[in-house]
N, C-alpha and C positions, 0 to 999 in steps of 0.2 A: 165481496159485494161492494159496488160502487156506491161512492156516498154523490144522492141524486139529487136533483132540485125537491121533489117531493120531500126528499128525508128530510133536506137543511130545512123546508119550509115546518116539517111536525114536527123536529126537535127546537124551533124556535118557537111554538107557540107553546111547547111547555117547556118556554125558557129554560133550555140545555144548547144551544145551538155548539156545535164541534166546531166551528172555523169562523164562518162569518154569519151575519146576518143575511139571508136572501133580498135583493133586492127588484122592483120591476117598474120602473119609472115610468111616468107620463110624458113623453118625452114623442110624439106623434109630428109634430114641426121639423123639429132639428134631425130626425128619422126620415123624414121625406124630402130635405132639402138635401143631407150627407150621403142615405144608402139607398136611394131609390135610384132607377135608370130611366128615368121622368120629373117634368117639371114636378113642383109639390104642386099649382092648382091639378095636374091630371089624377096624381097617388091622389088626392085629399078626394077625388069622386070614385075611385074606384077599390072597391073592399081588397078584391087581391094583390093590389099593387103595394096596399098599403102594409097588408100583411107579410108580403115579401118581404118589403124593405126591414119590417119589424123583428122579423125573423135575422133577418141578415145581419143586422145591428145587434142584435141580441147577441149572437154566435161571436160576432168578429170584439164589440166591447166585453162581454163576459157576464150581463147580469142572466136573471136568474126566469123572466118572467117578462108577457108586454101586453099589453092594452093597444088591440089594433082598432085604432081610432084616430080620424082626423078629419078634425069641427072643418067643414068647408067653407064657413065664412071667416078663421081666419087664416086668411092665403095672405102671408106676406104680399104686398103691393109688387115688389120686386119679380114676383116669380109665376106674374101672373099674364106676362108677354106686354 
């Protein structure tokens, strides 16, 4: 049996974790500006864009979990045309 996100997340809440700690950052900015295929102000208005990208970051950096969220007021100045 594969050792899953679920398991690493139960065997760290009763503090046994086998490998690492699970990880799932806040990290909605630097996901939308790195793994999206849109500016970040379009990902920061649109639920699936953003979830995409979140998804995609997750897979390709390796953590564990995401929070598909991204505050639309703050859009980098930069990325807002």
């Amino acid at each position: 049996m594969a050792y899953t996100v679920i398991t690493r997340l139960e065997d760290t809440l009763e503090g046994v974790p086998k490998d690492r700690t699970p990880i799932g950052p806040l990290v909605g900015g630097w996901v939308s500006k790195n793994f999206s295929d849109f500016l970040v102000s379009k990902t920061a208005q649109g639920a699936q864009l953003i979830a995409k990208a979140q998804i995609r970051a997750m897979e390709i950096v390796g953590y564990n979990a995401f929070f598909a969220y991204a505050d639309a007021l703050y859009v980098p100045k930069e990325d807002t045309g």
